[in-house]
Legacy VTK file of the C-alpha trace (Angstrom):
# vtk DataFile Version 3.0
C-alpha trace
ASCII
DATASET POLYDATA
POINTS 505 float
-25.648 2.880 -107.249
-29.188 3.125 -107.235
-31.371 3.122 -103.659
-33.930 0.505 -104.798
-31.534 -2.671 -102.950
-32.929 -1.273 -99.259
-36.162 -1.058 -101.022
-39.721 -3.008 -101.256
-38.773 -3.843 -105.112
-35.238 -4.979 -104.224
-36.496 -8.848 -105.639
-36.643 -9.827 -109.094
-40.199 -10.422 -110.697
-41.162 -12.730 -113.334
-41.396 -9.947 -115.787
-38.455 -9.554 -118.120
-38.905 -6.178 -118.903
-39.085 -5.150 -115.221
-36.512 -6.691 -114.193
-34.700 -5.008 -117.625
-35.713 -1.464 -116.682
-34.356 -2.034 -113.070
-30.813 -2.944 -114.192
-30.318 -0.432 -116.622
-31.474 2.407 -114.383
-29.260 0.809 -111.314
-26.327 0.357 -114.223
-26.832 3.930 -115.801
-23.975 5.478 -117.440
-22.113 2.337 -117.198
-20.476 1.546 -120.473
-19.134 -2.068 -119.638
-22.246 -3.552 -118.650
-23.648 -6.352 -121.049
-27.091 -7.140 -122.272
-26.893 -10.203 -124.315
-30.280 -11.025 -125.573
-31.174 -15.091 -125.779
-34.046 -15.818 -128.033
-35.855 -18.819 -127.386
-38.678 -18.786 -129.063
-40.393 -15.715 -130.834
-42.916 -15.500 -127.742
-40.419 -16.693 -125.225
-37.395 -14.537 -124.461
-34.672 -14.138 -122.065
-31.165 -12.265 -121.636
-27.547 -12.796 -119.719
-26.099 -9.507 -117.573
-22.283 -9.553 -117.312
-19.577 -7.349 -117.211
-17.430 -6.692 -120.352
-13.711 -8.131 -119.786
-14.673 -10.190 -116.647
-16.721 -12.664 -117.838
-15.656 -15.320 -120.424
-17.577 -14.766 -123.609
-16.856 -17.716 -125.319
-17.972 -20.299 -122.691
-21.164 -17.568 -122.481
-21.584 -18.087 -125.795
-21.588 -21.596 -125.919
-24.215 -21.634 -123.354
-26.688 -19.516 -125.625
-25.772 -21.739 -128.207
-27.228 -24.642 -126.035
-30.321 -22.825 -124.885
-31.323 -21.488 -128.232
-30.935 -25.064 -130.390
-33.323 -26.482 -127.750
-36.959 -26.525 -127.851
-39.585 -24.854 -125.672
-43.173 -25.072 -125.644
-45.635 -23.375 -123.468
-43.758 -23.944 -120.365
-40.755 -22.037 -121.442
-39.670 -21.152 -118.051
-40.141 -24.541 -116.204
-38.374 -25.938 -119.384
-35.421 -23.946 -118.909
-34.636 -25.174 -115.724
-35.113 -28.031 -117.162
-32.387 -27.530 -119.747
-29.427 -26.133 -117.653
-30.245 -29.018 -114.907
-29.415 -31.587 -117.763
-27.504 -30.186 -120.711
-25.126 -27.679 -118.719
-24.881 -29.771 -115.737
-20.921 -29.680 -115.944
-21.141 -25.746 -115.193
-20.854 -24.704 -111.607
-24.861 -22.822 -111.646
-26.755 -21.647 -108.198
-29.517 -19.468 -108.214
-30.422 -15.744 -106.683
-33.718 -13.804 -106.179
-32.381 -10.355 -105.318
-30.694 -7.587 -107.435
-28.232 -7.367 -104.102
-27.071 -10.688 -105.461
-27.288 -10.087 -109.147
-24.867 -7.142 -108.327
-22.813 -8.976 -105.980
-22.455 -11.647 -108.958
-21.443 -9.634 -111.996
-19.112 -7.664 -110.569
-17.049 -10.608 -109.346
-16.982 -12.105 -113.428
-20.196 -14.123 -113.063
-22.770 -14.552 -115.857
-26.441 -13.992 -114.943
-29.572 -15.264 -117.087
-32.950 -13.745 -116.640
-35.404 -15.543 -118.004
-39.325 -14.180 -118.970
-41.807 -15.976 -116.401
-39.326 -16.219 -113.644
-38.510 -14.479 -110.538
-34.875 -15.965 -110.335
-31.750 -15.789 -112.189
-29.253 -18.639 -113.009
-25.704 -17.829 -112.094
-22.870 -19.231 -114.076
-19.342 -18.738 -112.702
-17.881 -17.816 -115.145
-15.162 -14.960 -114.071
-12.122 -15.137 -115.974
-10.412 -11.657 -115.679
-6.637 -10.918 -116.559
-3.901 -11.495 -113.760
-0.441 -12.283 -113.026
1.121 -15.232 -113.415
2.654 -16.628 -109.922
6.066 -15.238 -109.663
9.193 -15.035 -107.482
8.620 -12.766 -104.635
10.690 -9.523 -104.978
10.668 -8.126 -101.845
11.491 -11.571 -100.237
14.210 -12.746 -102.030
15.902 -16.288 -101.139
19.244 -17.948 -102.240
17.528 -20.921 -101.333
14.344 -21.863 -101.278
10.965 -21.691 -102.662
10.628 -19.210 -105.913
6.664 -18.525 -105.603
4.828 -15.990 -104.561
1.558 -14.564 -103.493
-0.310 -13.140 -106.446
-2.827 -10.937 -106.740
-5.832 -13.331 -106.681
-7.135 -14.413 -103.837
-7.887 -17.792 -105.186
-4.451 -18.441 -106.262
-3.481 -17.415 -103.141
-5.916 -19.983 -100.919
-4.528 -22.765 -102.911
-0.824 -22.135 -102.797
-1.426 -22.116 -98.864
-3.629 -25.209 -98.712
-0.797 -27.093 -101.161
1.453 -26.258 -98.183
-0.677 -26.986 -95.391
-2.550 -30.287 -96.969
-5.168 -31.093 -93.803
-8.676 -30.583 -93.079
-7.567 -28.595 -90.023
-6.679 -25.486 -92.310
-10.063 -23.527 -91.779
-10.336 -20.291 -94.336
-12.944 -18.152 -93.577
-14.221 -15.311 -96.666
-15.730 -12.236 -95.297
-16.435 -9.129 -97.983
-14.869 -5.720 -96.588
-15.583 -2.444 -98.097
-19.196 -1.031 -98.997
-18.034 -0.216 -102.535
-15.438 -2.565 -103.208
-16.673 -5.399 -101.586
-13.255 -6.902 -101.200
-13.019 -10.203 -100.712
-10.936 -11.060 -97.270
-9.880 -14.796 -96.108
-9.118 -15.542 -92.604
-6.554 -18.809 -92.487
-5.563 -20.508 -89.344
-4.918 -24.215 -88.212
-7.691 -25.575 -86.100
-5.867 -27.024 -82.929
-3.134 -25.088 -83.050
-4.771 -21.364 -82.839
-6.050 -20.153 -79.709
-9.424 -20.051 -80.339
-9.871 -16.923 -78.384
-6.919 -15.209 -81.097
-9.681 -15.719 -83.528
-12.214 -14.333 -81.940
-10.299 -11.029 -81.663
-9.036 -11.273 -85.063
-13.435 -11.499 -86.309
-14.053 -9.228 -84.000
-11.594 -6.601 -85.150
-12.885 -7.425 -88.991
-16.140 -6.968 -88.064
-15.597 -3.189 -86.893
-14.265 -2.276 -90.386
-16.763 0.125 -92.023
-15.317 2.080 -94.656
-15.876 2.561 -98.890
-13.363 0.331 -99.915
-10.573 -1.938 -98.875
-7.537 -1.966 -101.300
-4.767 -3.280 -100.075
-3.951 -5.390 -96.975
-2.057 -2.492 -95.291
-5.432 -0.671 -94.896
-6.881 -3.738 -92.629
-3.388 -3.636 -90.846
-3.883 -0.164 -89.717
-7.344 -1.155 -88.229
-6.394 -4.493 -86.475
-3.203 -3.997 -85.234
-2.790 -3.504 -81.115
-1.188 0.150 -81.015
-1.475 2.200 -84.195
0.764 5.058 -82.965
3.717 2.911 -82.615
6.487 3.225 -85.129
7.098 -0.606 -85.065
4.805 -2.979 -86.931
2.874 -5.711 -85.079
1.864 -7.454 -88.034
4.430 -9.469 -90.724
3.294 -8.949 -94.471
4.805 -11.585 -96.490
4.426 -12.464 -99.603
5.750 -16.257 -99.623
3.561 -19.367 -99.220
5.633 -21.174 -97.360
6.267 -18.259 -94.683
2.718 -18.231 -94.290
2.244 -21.676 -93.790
5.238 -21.948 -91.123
3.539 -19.185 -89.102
0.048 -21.189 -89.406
1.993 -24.129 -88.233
3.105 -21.807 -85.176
-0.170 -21.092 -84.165
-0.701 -17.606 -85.815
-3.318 -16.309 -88.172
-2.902 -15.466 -91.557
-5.496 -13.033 -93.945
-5.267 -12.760 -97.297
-6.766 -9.825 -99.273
-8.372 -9.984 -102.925
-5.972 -7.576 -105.218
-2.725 -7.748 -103.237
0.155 -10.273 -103.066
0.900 -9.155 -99.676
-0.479 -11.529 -96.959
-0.589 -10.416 -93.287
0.397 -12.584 -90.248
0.324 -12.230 -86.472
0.496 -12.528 -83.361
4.197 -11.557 -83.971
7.408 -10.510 -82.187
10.634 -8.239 -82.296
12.632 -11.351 -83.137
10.196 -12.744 -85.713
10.749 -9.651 -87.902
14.599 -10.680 -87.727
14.502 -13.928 -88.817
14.320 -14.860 -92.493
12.913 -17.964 -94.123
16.081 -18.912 -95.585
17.281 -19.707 -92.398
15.142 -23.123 -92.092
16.628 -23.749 -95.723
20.530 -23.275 -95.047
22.468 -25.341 -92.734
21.733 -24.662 -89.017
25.428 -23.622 -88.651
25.335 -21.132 -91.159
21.993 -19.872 -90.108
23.050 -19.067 -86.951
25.893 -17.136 -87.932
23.866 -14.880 -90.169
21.345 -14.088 -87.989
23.924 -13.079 -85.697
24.979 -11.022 -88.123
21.915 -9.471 -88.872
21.102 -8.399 -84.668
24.886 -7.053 -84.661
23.969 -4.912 -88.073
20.724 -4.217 -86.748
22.159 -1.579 -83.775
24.595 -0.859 -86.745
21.825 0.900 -88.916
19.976 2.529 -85.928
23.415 3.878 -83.992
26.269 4.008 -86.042
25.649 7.529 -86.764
24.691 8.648 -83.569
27.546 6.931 -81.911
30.136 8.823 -84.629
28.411 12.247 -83.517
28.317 11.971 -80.000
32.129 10.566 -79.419
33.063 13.172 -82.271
31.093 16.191 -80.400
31.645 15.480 -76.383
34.161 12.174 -75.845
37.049 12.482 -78.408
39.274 11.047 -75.712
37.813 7.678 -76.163
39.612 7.755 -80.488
43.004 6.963 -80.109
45.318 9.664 -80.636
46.566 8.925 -84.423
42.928 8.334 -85.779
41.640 11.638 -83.944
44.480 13.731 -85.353
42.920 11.954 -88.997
39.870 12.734 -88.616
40.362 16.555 -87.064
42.460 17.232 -90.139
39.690 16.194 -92.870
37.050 18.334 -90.596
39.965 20.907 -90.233
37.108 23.177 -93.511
33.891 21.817 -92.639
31.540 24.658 -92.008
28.728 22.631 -89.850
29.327 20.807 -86.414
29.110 16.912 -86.603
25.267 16.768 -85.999
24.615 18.860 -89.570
27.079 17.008 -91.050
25.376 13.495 -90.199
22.318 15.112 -90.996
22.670 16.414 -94.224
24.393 12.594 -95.517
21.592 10.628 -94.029
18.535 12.464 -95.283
20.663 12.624 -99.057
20.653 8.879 -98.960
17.596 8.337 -97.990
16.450 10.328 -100.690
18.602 8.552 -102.916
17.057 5.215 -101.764
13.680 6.555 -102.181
14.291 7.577 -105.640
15.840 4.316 -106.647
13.111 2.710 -105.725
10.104 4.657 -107.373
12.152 4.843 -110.736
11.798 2.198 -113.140
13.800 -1.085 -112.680
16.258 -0.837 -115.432
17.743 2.591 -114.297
16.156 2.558 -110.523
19.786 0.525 -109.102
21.735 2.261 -111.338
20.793 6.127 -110.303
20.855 5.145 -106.873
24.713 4.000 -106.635
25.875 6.490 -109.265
24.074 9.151 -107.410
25.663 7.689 -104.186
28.854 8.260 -105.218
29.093 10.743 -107.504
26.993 13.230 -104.513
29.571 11.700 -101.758
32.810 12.351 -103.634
31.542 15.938 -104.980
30.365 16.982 -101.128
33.599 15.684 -100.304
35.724 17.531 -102.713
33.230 20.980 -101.911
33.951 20.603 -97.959
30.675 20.087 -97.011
31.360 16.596 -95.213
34.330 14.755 -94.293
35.046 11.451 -95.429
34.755 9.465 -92.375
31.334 10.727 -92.077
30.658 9.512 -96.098
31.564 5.911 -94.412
29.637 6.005 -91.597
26.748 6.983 -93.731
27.752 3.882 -96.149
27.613 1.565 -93.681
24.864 2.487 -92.040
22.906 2.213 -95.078
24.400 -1.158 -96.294
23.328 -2.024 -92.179
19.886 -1.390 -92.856
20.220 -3.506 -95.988
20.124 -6.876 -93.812
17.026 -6.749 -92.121
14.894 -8.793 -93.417
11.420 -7.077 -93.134
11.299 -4.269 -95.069
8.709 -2.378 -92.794
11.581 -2.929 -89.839
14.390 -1.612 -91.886
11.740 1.732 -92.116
11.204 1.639 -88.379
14.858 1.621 -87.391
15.956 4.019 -90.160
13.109 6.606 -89.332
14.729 5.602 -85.462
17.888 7.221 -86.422
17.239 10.268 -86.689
15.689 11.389 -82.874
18.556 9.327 -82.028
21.465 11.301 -83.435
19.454 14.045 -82.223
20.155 13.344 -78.124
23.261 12.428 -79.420
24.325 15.805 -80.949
22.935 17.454 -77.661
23.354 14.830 -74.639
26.560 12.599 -76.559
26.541 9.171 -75.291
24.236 9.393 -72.361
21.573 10.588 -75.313
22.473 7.510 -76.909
21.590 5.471 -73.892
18.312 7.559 -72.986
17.492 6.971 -76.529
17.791 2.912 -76.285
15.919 3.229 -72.873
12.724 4.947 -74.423
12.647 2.179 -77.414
13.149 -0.616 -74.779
10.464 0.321 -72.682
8.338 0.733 -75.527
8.672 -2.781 -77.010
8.313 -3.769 -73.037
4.594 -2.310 -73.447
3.946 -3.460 -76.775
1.362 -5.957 -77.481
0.844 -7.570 -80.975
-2.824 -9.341 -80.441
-2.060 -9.859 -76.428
1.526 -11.123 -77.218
4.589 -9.285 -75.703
6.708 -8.014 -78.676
10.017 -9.107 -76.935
8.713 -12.398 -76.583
10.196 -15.072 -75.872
13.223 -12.700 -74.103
10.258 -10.646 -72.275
9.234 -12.960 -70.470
12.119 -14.825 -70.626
11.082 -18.395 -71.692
14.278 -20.647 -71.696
13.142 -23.397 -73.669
12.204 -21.080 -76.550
15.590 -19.473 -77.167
16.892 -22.552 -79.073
15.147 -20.896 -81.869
16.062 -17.286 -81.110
19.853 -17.095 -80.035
20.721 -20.227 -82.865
18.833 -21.850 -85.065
18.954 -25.275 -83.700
18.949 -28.555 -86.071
16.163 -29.675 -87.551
16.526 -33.033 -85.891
16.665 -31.694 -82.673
13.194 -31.721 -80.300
11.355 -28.671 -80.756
8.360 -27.330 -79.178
5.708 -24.977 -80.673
5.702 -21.392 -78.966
4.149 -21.300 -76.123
2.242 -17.333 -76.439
0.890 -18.425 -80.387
0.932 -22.282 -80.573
-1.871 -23.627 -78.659
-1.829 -26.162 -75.931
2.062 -26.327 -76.768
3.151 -29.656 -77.763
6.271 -31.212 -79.416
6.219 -29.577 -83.221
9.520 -31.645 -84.246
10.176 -34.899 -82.379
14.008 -35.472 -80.931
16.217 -38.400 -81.745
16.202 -38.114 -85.283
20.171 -37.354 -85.515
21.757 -38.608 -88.419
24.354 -40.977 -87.756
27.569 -41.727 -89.646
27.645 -45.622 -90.209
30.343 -47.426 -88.756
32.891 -49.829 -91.397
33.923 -53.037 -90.271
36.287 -53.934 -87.612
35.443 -50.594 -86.089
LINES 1 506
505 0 1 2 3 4 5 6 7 8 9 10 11 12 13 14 15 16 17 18 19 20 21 22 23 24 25 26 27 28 29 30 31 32 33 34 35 36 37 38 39 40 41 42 43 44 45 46 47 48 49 50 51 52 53 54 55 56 57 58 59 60 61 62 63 64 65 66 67 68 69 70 71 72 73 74 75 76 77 78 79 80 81 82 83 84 85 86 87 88 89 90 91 92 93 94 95 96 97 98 99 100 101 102 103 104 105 106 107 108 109 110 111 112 113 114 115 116 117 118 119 120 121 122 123 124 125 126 127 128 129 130 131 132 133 134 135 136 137 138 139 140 141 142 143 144 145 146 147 148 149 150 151 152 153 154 155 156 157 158 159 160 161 162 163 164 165 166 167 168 169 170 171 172 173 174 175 176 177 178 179 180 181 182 183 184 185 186 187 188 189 190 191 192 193 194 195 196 197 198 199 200 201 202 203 204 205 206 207 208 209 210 211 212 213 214 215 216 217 218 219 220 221 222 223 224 225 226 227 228 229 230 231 232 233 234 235 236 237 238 239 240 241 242 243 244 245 246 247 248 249 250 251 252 253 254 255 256 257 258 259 260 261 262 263 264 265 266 267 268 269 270 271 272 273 274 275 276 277 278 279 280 281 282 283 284 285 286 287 288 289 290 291 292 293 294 295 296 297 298 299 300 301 302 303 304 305 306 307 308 309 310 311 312 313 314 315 316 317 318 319 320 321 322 323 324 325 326 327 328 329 330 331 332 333 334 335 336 337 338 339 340 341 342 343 344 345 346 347 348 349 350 351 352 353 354 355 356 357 358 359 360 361 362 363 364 365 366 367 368 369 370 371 372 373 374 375 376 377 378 379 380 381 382 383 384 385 386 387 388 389 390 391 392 393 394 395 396 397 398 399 400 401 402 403 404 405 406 407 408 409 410 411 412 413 414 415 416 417 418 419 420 421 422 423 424 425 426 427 428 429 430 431 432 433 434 435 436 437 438 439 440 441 442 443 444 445 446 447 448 449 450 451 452 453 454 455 456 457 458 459 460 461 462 463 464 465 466 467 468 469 470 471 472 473 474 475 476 477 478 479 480 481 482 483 484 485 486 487 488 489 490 491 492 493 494 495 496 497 498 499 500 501 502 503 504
């Protein structure tokens, strides 16, 4: 991009063929830029600047249409004004002075008429580029609940969350990021219920971004987030509306990037990245039982295998007698001690996952289980690995399955493997050393000043309603204390439904 916006000359002038000149020597080798001339009269001329394929041509169009039936004397330019004040008044129109903004403008869709006499443009908003339709989130998926999702457009996305959150106290703040890029970055919280200081951090942390360009909203997570070296994310991406608006409601901050579906959320815990939004949409009884389920499965996916090599390598006296005779009979040909063994079926299924996943949908599932168990009954049959260790594998993987953030289910299954590690050389008291190092990491880790084992760490009793169950919805409830500001009751108590009484009774 040409120098000339730090410059003396970085202003438009009155003169159309300056200002002409400038634009196609800052635009240069640029195919898809637009010069669409608007004759006025034979002495009075002017043009529009867009972009091919982001502007809309045929409301441009009808615009020249308007300016070129109407007459202009000898005060073209004044008369000009004149003409888009009255006859396109129903067209969203500000004006700019710089080329800075003339850039800024076209490359966001706009439409930008240049007119000879006048130091100005008129900007008509007029962006109307292809994207996706809303859609059903796919990494997200609910049995029940709400089937939209985040799109790609940040202005899709700023309405879906203020149809969820309808009150003036939703405050959404648009910053640019990225000095070629210039994407476009919203900041959404609830005034009243943020910590105002949480803000200021989160600006603060925005402001120190300097790079080309900004992407995707996992490039500001690396930059924001408390401890970058840490395996275990401190920020949720999500890409439901209504999970964003319940953590707005819960005092956190929300930012949603131009280009990306994906909307980030903090301050945020350990148990937060357990907990699913279906569980506020199922009954609370059944709720609590799978999310249960999912803490059991949790140590499951990170220790299953671990466990299996360290009782199989240093404690057999802790199988009973007839499964231990089992399982020493199918390792009775196995070349490699346990440890190999588990390592050699973990890293094949994670490879398998992997590949399912970058292959295209239709045959992506498919590959994956075939692949699965065609490789698991062949290593099997060839005496690399023994069956009990193909189930252990199976499990663990089906473990890992449950959690509901996919960026935890990578954390505990990248876990695993320094884990079976101290297991293969230390057996159970690896195992144990293991789970002390994570715990006193999560002890120390901070996601924007909040503890990550929050509310357990610091235990705050009135909070585990939430965490241990999931308590009614008509029972009191109080916003968290470390993200909800100034506390107060979120959901009132004494709302139980009561079963009404026949008579006599």
């Amino acid at each position: 991009m040409n120098k000339a916006w730090n410059e003396s000359n970085d202003k438009l002038t009155a003169s159309l063929e300056e200002n002409r000149t400038q634009l196609v020597h800052m635009y240069q080798d640029c195919c898809d830029i637009i010069f669409l001339e608007c004759p006025f009269t034979p002495e009075f001329r002017g043009f529009f600047v867009y972009f091919d394929g982001l502007a809309n041509e045929e409301r441009l169009n009808e615009i020249r249409d308007t300016l070129s039936v109407s007459r202009f004397g000898e005060a073209g330019a004044a008369e000009v004004e004149l003409v888009v004040r009255e006859k396109l008044d129903y067209l969203p129109c500000h004006k700019i002075h710089t080329f800075k903004q003339l850039a800024d403008e076209i490359t966001i869709g706009n439409a930008i008429l240049l007119v000879d006499g006048l130091a100005q443009g008129h900007t008509f908003m007029l962006a109307d580029w292809r994207k996706r339709a809303i859609d059903e989130p796919i990494a997200e998926s609910v049995v029940r609940g709400p089937r939209e999702g985040f799109t790609e457009a940040i202005n899709d996305n700023m309405a879906m969350l203020r149809r969820k959150v309808r009150s003036p106290e939703l405050k959404m703040k648009l910053r640019e990021l990225g000095l070629y890029t210039k994407t476009r970055v919203a900041l959404a919280y609830v005034d009243g219920l943020v910590e105002p200081g949480l803000i200021e951090e989160v600006e603060k942390r925005l402001n120190r971004i300097e790079v080309d360009g900004i992407f995707e909203s996992g490039n500001i997570e690396e930059y924001i987030e408390d401890q970058p070296y840490s395996p275990f994310p401190q920020i949720i991406s999500t890409e439901r509306p209504d999970t964003a608006a319940s953590g707005l409601l819960e005092g956190r901050f929300v930012i949603l990037t131009d280009g990306t579906p994906f909307a980030l959320m903090a301050p945020i815990g350990l148990i937060s990245m357990l907990q699913s939004p279906e569980d506020y949409y199922q009954r609370y009884m059944i709720s609590t039982a799978i999310r249960w389920l999912r803490y059991i499965f949790m140590f499951v996916a990170m220790l299953a295998p671990s466990v299996y090599v360290a009782i199989l390598t240093y404690h057999q006296e802790m199988i009973p007698t007839s499964l231990m005779l089992n399982v020493a009979e199918s390792r009775e040909e196995i070349p490699f001690p346990a440890l190999v063994e588990a390592f050699i079926m973990e890293i094949m299924f994670e490879a398998l996952r992997e590949a399912g996943v970058r292959l295209p949908k239709q045959v992506g599932a498919a590959v994956s289980i075939v692949g699965a168990l065609v490789i698991g009954q062949a290593a099997t049959s060839a005496g690399l690995v023994s069956s009990p260790m193909v189930m252990v594998v199976a499990i663990t993987g089906i473990a890992s399955f449950m959690l509901p953030q996919y960026t935890l289910g990578i954390t505990v299954r990248m876990l695993r493997f320094p884990i079976m590690l101290l297991a293969g050389f230390l057996g159970l008291l690896g195992v144990l050393l293991g789970l002390i190092a994570i715990a006193i990491h999560l002890c120390s880790l901070r996601s924007f000043g909040v503890p990550y084992l929050s509310p357990l760490a610091p235990l705050m009793k009135g909070e585990l309603k939430d965490i241990l169950a999931r308590a009614p919805a008509w029972s009191p409830s109080r916003r968290p204390r470390l993200t909800g500001f100034g506390g107060g009751i979120r959901r009132p108590g004494g709302l139980r439904p009561t079963v009404p009484r026949k008579e006599g009774e």
